[in-house]
Structure formats: structure tokens, C-alpha cells
N, C-alpha and C positions, 0 to 999 in steps of 0.2 A: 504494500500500500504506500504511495507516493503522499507525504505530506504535505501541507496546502497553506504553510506559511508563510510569510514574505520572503522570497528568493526565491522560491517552489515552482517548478513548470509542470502543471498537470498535465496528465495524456488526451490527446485529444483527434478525432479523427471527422476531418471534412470531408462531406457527401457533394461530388460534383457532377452535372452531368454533360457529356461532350458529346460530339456527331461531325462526324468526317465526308464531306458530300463535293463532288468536284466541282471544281471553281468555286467554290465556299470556302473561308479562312474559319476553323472549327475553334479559333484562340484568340475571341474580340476581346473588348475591355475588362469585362468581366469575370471572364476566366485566365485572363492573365492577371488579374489581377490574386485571386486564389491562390495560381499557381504559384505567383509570388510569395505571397503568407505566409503559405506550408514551406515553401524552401527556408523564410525568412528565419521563421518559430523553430524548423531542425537544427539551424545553424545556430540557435540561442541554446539548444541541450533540449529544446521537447519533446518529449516520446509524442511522434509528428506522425498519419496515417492520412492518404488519401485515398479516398472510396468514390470509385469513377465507375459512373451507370454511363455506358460504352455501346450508344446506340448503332453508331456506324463507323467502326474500325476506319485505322487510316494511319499514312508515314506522318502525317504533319503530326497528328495526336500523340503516336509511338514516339516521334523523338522527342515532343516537349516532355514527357512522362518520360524519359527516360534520363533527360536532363534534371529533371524534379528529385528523383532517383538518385543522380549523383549528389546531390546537397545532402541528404539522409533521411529523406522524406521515402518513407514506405506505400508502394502504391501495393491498392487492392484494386482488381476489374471485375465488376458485375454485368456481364454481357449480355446483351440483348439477341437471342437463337436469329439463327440467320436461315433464308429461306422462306418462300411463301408469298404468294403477291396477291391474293386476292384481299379483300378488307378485312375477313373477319379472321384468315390466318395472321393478320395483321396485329388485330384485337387480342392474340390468343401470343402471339409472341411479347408484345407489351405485358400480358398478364405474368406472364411467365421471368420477364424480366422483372417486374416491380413483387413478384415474390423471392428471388432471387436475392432483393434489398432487402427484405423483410430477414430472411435468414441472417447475412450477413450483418445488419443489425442488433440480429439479438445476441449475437455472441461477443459484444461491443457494450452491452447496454449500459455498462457501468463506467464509460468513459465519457469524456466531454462528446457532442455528435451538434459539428458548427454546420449546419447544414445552409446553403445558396441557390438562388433563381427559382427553382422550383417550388412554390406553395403550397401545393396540395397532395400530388403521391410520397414526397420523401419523406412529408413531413406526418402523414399518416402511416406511414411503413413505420417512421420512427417511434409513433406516438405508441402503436401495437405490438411494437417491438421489444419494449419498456421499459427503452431509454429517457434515462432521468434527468438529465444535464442537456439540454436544447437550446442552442444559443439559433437566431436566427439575423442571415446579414440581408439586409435591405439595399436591393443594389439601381433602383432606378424609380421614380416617380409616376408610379407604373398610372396609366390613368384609367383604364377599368376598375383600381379602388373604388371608385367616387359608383358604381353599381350597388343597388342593395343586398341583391346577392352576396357581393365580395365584403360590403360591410360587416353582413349575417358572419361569413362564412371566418375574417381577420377575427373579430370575436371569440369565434369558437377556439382559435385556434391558439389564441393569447392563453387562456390557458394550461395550454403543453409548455410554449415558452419561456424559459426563465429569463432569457435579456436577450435585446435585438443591439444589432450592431446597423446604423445606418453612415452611409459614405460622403453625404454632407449636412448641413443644420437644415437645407433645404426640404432632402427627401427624408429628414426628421420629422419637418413640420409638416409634410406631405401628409404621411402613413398615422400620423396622431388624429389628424382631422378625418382620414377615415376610415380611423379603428378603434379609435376609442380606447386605446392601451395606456397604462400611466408613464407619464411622461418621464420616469424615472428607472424603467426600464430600455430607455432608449438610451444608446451612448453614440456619440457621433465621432469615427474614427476616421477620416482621411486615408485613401488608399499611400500607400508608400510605391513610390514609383523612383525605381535608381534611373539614374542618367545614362546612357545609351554607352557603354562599353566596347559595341563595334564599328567602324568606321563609316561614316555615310557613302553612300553611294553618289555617283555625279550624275546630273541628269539626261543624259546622253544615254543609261542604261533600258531610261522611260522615254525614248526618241521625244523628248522635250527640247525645241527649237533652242539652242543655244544662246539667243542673244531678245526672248521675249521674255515680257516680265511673266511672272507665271504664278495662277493662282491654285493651291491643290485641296483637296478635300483627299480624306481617309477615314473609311467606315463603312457598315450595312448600306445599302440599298432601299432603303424600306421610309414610307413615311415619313419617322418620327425625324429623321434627319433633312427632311424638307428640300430636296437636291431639285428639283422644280426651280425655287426660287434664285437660286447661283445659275438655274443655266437661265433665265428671263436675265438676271442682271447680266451675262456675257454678251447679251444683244448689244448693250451699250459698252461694252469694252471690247470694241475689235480690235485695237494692240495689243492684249492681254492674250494669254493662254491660259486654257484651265485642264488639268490633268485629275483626272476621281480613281481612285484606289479604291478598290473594293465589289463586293458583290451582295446582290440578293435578289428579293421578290419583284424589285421595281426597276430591275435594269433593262428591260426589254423596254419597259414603257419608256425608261428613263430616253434610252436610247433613240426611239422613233418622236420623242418630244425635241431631242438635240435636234435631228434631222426636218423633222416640220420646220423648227427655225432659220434651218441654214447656216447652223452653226460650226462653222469650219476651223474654230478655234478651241474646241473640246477634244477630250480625248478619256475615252474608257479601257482604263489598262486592267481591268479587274482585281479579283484577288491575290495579294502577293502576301508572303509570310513574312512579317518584320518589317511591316510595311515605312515603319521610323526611320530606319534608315534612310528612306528618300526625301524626309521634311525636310533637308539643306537643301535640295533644289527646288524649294517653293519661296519665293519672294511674298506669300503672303498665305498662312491657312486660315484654311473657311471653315467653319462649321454653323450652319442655318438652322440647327433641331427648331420643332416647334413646344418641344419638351426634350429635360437631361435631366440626370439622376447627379450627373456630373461630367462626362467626356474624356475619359481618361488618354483622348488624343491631344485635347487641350493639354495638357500637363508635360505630354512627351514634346512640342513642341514649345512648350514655354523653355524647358532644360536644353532647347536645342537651339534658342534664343530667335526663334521664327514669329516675324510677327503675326499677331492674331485677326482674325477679325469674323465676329461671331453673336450668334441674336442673342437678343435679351430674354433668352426663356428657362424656364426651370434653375439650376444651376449653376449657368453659366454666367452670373453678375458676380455668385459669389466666387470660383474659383477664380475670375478675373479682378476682383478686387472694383465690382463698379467700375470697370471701365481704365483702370490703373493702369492694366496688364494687358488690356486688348479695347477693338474698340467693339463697341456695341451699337444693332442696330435691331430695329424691329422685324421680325421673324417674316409679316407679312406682307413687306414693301421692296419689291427689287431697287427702288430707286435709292431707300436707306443702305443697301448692302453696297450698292453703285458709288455710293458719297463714302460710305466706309474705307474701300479700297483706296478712293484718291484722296483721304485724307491721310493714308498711308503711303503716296506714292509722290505728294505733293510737300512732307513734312521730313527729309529722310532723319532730320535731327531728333525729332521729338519718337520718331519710332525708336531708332537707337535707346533712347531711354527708356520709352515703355518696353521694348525689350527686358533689358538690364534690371528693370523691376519685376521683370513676367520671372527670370531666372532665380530673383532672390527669392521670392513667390514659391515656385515648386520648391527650392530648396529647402526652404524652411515647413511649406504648409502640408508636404506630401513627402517627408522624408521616413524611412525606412525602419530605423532604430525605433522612432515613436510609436509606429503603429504597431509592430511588434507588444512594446512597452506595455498601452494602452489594451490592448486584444487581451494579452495574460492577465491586464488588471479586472476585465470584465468575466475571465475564466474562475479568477479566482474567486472575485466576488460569487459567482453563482453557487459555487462548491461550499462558501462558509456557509450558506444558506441554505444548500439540501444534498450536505453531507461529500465526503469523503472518495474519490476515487481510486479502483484497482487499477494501476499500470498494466497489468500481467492479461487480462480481458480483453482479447483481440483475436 
């Protein structure tokens, strides 16, 4: 039995779940973000486990897990059976995977179980499973909360919970409003994101015109990142180049929306792994959400001294400091985002220093050591309060 006094690193094992599909990056913000933790927390001495519900195999997944591995972080995989293509073989393999969790759970039960993204199977696998220690992290501002179903259902579920870990004060005060959980089981801990270790890339690797300014976007395809509104504003920046890193559900659309315009100064390089490396070839990142939980692309570009320029939603005022660290414009006006960039392109002095503030920014508000720090102070508290954990339970 591992004691749980101050200096003590209780055992504890993150439930993640991952999916490897082509031309899909299976490792966005939020599970790198994880991936991080558990490497961070091994490296500090904590009997450290990751439990990866392993929809659809793959190298990209295989090497970060194996990377993860090498810090001292023990991976578990609960796979999801392969084969079957009709819907309800489909049904029948999902079922079979989230009992699969269920097992490997219960022979866990007595360990910390910081379970992510998922709401409703992990966290009833764990609840049945009769695991005591339930931290849950709260990783985006999700906005189906605000449904009464999902009210009914956060409720129930607070319960199981003994302390949520949320990613900023934001998507704090998001999930309070509607869940109704006491504000004192929410701790708000800043991802810890280290500064880029590998070399960037030149942009020549992204056949990015060499001598145009260039504006990049990096992330999903999907709505809540509002990629519509950057390509309306490239109609009015024909000097400008815009490079989109990534893939999803809306890239087809995205695509035939570029092409209606005539937009001959875009370019869709899809999914690329480490995608960070390429932000030195961007003279300016965008990001348009019309919701963020926080952007954890913002952060790799504030460390990479790239300047910002990004709407005023969710999030995104505070990781930028109001405006400090980037500029901000309204999510639903291409003509704001249009004035953004040239006040970027027109000011090179004052960028330079909103720079230099964006770096001191990440460094101090998203550094590594803290969050660690901060995560074991929320472990342990939970442990003084309902008791004691077996290290040896795994």
C-alpha cells in the first residue's frame, strides 16, 4: 500500500480512447495532451498506466505508444475485435469492446482511474466496475451540455466523480453552468505543453510559394473551427497564401467552397503528424473556432513565437491574454479577421512584441512541472477523502 502523504505519488491509471483512420491525425490536442501527463507523472516516480480503448489500430498510434513507453509509462490495449461490416456486427463489436473495459477495470478498481473525452461508456464501465477514485478531465466546452438530457445525465454522473480536472477557468465556468456540480470540485489545471525539441521544417516541404506572406491554420476539419470564415477573408487577400493542415468531416465541403470562390491562393495539405513543426513557415496563425475549450495549437505557436490571430470565442481571450498575445477578432465577420491580419502585416514592430509576450505567456501559463505538480495535488486530495490506495492492483 502506497502512502498518500505529502511527497507520495499515488498509482494511477488513464483510460484513453484512440482511432487510426487514413488521412486522419488519431493524436489532436487532446490526446496529446494525455499523452503528455502520463509520460510527465512517470518521469516524476508514479506508478503511471495507460488504458487505450484501440478502436482502429495504426503506425501513427503504435509509435506514439511506444514513445509513451519509453518514459515509463505502462501501456494497457483494450481492442476493439476486428471484422464485420454490417451495422449491427458493428453494435456487437463495440459491445464486446466496452466489456473488454469493464474487465480490465475491475482489476484496477483500487487505483486512481483519471478517465478523458469520453462521458458516458468509460465512465459507466468504471462506475460498474467499482472503481473508487474517479477523477474526470474536462477537455472542451462541449456545447450539447447546455441539452437537458446532458444536464439530467452530468448530474447523475457527479456523483461517481470525486474531482474534475478542467483545462481552463473558461471551460470551468462552462460545465458549472451546466451541471450543476460544486464549484469546489473543479480544479483548473492548464495543459503543460514543452516547447518543440525538433527542428522546424522550411516551407518549401509544404510547396509554400517562397516569397508570399502566408497564413496557416492547423487542426480538425469540422465546424467548430469555422475554416468557412478564413477562406471568405482570402477573397480579400490575394497577396496572401493560406496553407490548412489537417483533416476531417468538412474537407470535401471545405474544398469545393475554396473552388466556388476561385481561390487560387489556398492550399489543403491534409493530415500531417507533428504538424508544429511547420508553424515557422507561417507569417501568421489563424484559428477562427466559433467555440474552444482552449487550442492547444495556440500554445505550440505562441512557444514558436508565430504570431497569432484568432476569434474571440470560448477560450481563446483567455489563453491570449485579451488580446496581449494575439489579436482578436469576431468569429462571424470575415472583414474582422481581414483587418486582423493587416494589423499584423502593417505593424511589424508591435507584432514582434506581442510575440515576445505570447512566448513569456506559454512559458509560464502552460509549463510542464506545474501541471504535473497541480494533477498529484488533486490525486491526493481525493485519496485523503475516500481512503487509501493499492499500488500492486493492476
Amino acid at each position: 500500500m502506497i502512502p498518500i502523504g505529502r511527497g507520495m505519488l499515488p498509482p494511477v491509471t488513464h483510460v484513453l480512447y484512440l482511432s487510426e483512420k487514413p488521412g486522419r491525425n488519431p493524436i489532436s490536442g487532446a490526446e496529446s495532451h494525455v499523452l503528455t501527463l502520463v509520460e510527465e507523472l512517470a518521469r516524476a516516480g508514479a506508478d503511471t498506466e495507460l488504458l487505450v480503448m484501440l478502436w482502429n489500430d495504426g503506425p501513427l498510434i503504435r509509435s506514439r505508444l511506444a514513445e509513451a513507453a519509453s518514459s515509463g509509462v505502462r501501456i494497457a490495449l483494450v481492442p476493439r475485435p476486428t471484422g464485420g461490416t454490417i451495422p449491427a456486427g458493428r453494435y456487437v463489436r463495440a459491445l464486446v469492446a466496452w466489456w473488454r473495459l469493464f474487465r480490465a477495470l475491475s482489476k484496477r478498481r483500487a487505483r486512481i482511474i483519471h478517465l478523458h473525452l469520453d462521458l458516458i461508456a468509460t465512465i459507466v464501465c468504471a462506475r460498474f466496475a467499482g472503481c473508487k477514485h474517479l477523477v474526470l478531465s474536462l477537455h472542451n466546452d462541449e456545447q450539447y451540455f447546455a441539452t437537458a438530457r446532458w444536464h439530467y445525465w452530468l448530474r447523475v454522473i457527479d456523483r461517481w466523480i470525486k474531482a474534475y480536472i478542467a483545462i481552463t477557468g473558461h471551460v470551468k465556468a462552462h460545465y458549472l453552468m451546466q451541471s450543476g456540480v460544486r464549484e469546489d470540485k473543479i480544479s483548473v489545471i492548464h495543459y503543460g505543453v514543452p516547447a518543440l525539441r525538433e527542428a522546424s521544417l522550411p516551407r518549401e516541404k509544404l510547396g509554400i510559394p517562397r516569397n508570399r506572406f502566408v497564413i496557416g491554420f492547423v487542426g480538425r476539419l469540422t465546424k467548430q473551427k469555422n475554416i468557412p470564415l478564413l477562406l471568405k477573408a482570402m477573397m480579400e487577400l490575394p497577396e496572401a497564401f493560406c496553407i490548412i493542415i489537417g483533416d476531417g468531416e468538412q474537407r470535401f465541403e471545405l474544398e469545393r467552397l475554396a473552388n466556388s470562390l476561385n481561390l487560387d491562393n489556398v492550399r489543403f495539405a491534409g493530415a500531417i503528424a507533428d504538424a508544429r513543426r511547420y508553424m515557422n513557415a507561417f507569417d501568421v496563425f489563424c484559428l477562427p473556432s466559433i467555440w474552444e475549450g482552449l487550442g492547444l495549437v495556440l500554445v505550440e505557436a505562441m512557444h514558436q513565437g508565430v504570431p497569432i490571430a484568432a476569434s474571440r470565442a470560448g477560450a481563446i481571450p483567455e489563453v491570449l491574454d485579451d488580446g496581449r498575445c494575439g489579436i482578436l477578432f469576431d468569429p462571424y465577420q470575415p472583414a474582422a479577421l481581414v483587418e486582423a491580419i493587416r494589423v499584423i502585416q502593417r505593424d511589424p514592430g508591435e507584432t514582434l512584441r506581442m510575440t515576445a509576450r505570447a512566448l513569456r505567456r506559454a512559458s509560464e501559463m502552460f509549463e510542464v512541472t506545474a501541471m504535473v505538480s497541480k494533477t498529484l495535488a488533486v490525486y491526493r486530495r481525493i485519496l485523503c477523502e475516500t481512503g487509501p490506495v493499492h499500488a500492486s492492483e493492476n
